[in-house]
N, C-alpha and C positions, 0 to 999 in steps of 0.2 A: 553951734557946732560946725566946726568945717567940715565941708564933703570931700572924701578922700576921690582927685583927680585920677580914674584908672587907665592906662594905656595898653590898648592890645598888641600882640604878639603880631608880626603882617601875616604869619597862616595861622588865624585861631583855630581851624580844627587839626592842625596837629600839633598841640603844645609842646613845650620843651617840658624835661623833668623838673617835675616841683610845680608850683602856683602856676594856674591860669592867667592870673595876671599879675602887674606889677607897680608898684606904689612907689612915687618921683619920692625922694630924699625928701625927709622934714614931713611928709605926709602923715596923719593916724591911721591907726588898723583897729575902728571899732568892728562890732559884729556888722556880718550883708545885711542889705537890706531884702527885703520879700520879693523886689523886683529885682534882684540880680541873682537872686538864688532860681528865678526861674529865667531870665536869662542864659545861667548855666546848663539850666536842662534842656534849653533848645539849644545850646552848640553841641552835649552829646548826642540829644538823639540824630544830629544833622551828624555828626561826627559815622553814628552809627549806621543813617542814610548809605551815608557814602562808601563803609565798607562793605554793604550787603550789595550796591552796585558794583564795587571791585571783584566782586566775585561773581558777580551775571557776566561782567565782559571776559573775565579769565575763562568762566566755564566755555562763554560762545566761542573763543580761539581757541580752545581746545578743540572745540567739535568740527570746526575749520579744519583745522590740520590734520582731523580722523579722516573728515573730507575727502582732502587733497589726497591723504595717503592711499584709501579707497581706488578712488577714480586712477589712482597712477597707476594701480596694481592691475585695473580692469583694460587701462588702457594699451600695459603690458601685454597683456593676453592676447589682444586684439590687435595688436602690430604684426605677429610674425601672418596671421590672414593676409590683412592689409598689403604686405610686402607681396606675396606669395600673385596677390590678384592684380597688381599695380606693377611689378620693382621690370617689367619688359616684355617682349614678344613670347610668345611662346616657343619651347627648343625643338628646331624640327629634323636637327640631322644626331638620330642615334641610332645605336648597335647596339642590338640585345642580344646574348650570347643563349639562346635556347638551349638550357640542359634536359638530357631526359627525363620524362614522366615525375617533373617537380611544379607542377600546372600552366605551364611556360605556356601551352599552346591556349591555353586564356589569353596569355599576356600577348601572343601573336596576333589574336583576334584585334585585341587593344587595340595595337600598333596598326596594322592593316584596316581600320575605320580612318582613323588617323590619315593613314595615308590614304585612304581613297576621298575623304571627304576633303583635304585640302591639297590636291594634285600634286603630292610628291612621290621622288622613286623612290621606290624599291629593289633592293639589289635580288633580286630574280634569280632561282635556279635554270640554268641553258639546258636548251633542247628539249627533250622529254623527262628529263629528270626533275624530283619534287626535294634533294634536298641540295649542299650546297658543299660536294663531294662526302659529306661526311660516309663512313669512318676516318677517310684518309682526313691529314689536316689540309686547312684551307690553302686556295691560289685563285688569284684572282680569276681564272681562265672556267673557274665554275661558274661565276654569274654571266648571263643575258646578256650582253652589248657591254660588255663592261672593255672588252680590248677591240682596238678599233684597226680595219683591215688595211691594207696595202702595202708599198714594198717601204715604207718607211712611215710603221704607226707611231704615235704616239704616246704620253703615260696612258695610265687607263681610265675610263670613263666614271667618277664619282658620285654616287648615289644618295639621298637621306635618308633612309632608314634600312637597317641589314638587318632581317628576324629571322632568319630561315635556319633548320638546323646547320650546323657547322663545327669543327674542333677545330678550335680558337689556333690563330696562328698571327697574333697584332705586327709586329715589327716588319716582317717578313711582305706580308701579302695582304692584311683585313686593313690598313692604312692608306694600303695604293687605290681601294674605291670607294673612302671615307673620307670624307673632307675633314680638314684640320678644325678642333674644337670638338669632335663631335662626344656625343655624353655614351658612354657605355657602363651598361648596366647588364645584368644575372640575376638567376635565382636561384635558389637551394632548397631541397627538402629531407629532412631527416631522416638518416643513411636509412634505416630498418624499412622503415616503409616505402622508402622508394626504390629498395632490392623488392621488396615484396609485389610494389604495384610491373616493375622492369619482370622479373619472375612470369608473373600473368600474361603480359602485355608479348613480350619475345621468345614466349616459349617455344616456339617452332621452330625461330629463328636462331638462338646462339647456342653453338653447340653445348655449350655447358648443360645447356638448360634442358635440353631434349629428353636427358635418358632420366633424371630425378622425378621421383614419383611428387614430390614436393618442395618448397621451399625449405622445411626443416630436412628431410632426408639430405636435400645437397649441401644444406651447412654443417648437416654429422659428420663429412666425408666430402669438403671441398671438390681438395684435389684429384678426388677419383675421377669425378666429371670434368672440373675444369684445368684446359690445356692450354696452356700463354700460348704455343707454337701456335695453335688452331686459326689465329691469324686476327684481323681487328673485329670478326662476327663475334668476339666473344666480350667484344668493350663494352656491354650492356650487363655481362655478369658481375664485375668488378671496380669498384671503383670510380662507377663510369661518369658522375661530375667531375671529380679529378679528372680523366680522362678526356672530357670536354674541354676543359678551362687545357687543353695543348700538352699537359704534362703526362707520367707514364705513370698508367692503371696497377703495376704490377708492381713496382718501385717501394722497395722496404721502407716502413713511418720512421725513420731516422728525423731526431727534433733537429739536428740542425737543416736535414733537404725540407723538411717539412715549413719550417720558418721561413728559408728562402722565399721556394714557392709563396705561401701564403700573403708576403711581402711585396711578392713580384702581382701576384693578383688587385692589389690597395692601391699599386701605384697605376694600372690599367682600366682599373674600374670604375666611377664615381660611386656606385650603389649596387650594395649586392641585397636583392630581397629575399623573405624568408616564406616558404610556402605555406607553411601550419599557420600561418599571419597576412593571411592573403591581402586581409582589408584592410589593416593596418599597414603594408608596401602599400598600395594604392594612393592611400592617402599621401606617404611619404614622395612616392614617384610621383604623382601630380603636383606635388610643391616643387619638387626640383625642374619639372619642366617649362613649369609656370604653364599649366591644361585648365580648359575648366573641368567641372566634374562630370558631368555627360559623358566625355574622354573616356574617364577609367572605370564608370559603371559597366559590368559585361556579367555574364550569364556563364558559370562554368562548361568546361568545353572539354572537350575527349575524357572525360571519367567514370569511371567504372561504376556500375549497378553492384548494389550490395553483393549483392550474392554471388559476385565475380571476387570478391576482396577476402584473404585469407589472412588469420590472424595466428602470427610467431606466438611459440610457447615463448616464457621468459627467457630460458636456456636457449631458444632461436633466436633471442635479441641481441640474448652478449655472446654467439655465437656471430651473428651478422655484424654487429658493431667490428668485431677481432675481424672480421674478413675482409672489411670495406674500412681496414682504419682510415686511411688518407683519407676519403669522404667524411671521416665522423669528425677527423680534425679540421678539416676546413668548413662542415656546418656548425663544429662550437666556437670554431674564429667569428665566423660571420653573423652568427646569431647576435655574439657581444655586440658585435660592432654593428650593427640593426640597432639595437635598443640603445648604444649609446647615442646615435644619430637621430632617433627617435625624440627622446629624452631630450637633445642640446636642441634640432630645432621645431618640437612640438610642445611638448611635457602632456602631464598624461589626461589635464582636463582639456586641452586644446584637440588632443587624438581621439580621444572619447566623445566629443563633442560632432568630430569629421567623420569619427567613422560611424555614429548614428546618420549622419547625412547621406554617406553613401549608400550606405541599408536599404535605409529610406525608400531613396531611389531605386535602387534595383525591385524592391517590392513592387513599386508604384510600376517601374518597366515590364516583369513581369507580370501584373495582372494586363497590361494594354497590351502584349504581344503574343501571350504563348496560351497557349491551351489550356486546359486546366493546371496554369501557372508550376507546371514540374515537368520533369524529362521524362523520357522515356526509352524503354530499348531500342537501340538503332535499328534492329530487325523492322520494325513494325514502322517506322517511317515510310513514306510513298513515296515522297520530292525526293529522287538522288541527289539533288542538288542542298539539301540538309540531312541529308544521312550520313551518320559517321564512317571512317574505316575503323571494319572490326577484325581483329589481331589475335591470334594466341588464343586463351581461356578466356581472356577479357568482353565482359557482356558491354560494348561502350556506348553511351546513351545519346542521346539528341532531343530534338526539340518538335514542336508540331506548333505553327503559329496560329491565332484566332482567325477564324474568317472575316472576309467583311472587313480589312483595314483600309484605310485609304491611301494612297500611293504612298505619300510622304512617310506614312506613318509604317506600311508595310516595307518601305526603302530601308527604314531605319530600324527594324527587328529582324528583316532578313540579314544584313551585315552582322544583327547581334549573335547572330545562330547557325551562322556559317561554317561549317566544317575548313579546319584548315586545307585540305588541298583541294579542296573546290575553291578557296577564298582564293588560296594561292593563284590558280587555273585560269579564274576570272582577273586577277591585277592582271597579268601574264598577256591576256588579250587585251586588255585596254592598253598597257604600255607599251606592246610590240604587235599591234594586229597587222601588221605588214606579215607573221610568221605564222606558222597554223598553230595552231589551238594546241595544249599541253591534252592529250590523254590520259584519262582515271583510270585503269581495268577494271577497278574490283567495280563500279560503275556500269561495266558494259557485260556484265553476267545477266 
């Protein structure tokens, strides 16, 4: 019998359709023999080999590219850090536009470590004076050496950082002692409660405020008490962010002056922060400065004791909202625009993340500096030199530091618990001690 000659396929494990193999012309096709039927079964199971291996390599490139996409997304996360700690110097010439009783004199504190720990100026109220003319709006001729004498001076003297109270006046006058570039920034707090803490805090002071048995009494019956003629003593009853940011307190919420304005603030501002979000600005304003976080860690400052704090009926809410419209419309401008700026360069597990860090910290700084780590009523402080000024109805607190720090470490908690016109007082003699000293009154009782 002749043996039929078989020729393989050049890729026997993957045959073409039909027969494994193939028989030259003129060949027989008796039955296989036993040795190629099990030949056959070792090209499947090799066949079979090879695709349980096609499928280990497919699954591991899969898990590759889960990988890759992982680590992109973490790496995401961790870029805008990275930028924030790397992308350049730190920003050292800015102007914060201190509005009233929106926790602004926290963020003074801020600024003023800032500037004493890295020898920069401050643009300083002149003379004896603590703020920086306000009510009137600003001129240059309110700051400390800021115009220079003789019978042909020159522009005026430029400073790096401006925090001192003041109604904003940029174009004008706050440009001529602020160097070009510099970053300006605000804050806001939500109109109700910052009528209510202004209420407290200036009741002596604006006439409005004097004859009202309360906050609700004066918004059943504004107008009874308050009188635009009365003169700018009463820019604390009305409006008075608006009124800050240079615009008029009294000025009907017309949407188109309203837009203007609001428009006109975006384009003056970099950053407007939001006070019910204290630590959330923080974090935000230490990115755009490029600070470390030591920077913006700080101890709240001029605030009220509970029992100083009075709480609007509902009808006292949307009573005060209707009174303070301009304020309510430029805190729900600037809120949006908080959180969208938040959102584009944080998002909310990077902010979450930052503002546990800052927490943190401030815990960790409170227990190394303060007394039994809480404030206390200003009354009961010893050190004039960390006693608040106390205002109006307002009980305002302060601080009491541990004993026993050591210099470095006491240097660096006194600055945190500094009342701002003793802070002020003291820049004030380091940057001009050729001049006498600023006087406190309520100090020398």
């Amino acid at each position: 019998m002749v043996t039929p000659h078989l020729v393989p396929l050049p890729r026997p494990w993957q045959p073409r359709t039909g027969a494994a193999w193939v028989v030259r012309p003129g060949a027989l096709r008796p039955r296989l023999p036993v040795a190629l039927l099990a030949s056959q079964a070792s090209m499947l199971s090799l066949l079979g080999s090879s695709q349980r291996s096609l499928r280990t390599i497919l699954l591991l490139m899969l898990a590759v590219l889960l990988l890759v996409g992982l680590l992109h997304v973490h790496v995401k996360l961790f870029q805008p850090q990275l930028r924030a700690e790397v992308q350049g110097p730190p920003v050292t010439n800015i102007m914060f536009l201190k509005t009233h009783k929106t926790a602004s004199s926290t963020v003074l504190n801020i600024l003023y470590r800032f500037a004493e720990m890295h020898n920069l100026s401050v643009a300083l109220p002149s003379g004896p004076n603590i703020h920086l003319g306000y009510p009137w709006l600003f001129v240059a001729r309110y700051v400390e050496g800021a115009l220079q004498a003789g019978p042909h001076p020159g522009p005026p003297r430029q400073f790096n950082i401006m925090c001192n109270h003041l109604r904003f006046n940029l174009p004008e006058q706050v440009q001529k002692v602020m160097p070009k570039g510099t970053f300006y920034f605000s804050i806001l707090r939500h109109p109700v409660t910052q009528l209510e803490s202004s209420f407290t805090y200036y009741k002596d002071f604006a006439p409005a405020f004097r004859a009202a048995s309360s906050l609700d009494a004066f918004l059943q019956a504004p107008h009874r008490f308050y009188n635009a003629s009365a003169g700018l003593r009463n820019a604390y009853a009305r409006n008075s962010m608006w009124f800050d940011l240079g615009f008029d307190g009294d000025a009907p919420a017309e949407d188109a002056y309203v837009r203007a304005r609001l428009a006109e603030v975006e384009r003056r501002f970099q950053l407007v922060l939001i006070a019910e979000h204290f630590d959330e600005s923080m974090v935000l304003l230490r990115r755009r400065l490029r600070w470390r976080l030591d920077d913006v860690v700080a101890f709240r400052l001029n605030a009220r004791s509970p029992r100083s704090v009075a709480r609007l009926s509902p009808l006292g809410r949307e009573r005060a909202l209707s009174w303070s419209a301009l304020d309510w419309r430029l805190y729900l401008h600037f809120n949006r625009t908080f959180w969208a700026r938040v959102r584009a360069e944080l998002g909310p597990r990077r902010l979450r993340a930052e503002v546990e860090q800052l927490r943190a910290r401030r815990q960790k700084l409170q227990t190394l500096c303060l007394q039994d780590r809480l404030p206390r009523s200003g009354a009961s402080i010893a050190d004039p030199q960390l006693r608040p000024y106390q205002s109006g109805d307002a009980d305002i607190l302060g601080y009491v530091l541990r004993p026993g720090l050591d210099k470095a470490t006491l240097q660096l908690c006194q600055r945190m618990v500094t009342p701002e016109v003793q802070y002020m007082a003291r820049l004030y003699s380091l940057q001009f001690p050729q001049k006498p000293p600023k006087r406190i009154p309520f100090l020398e009782h």
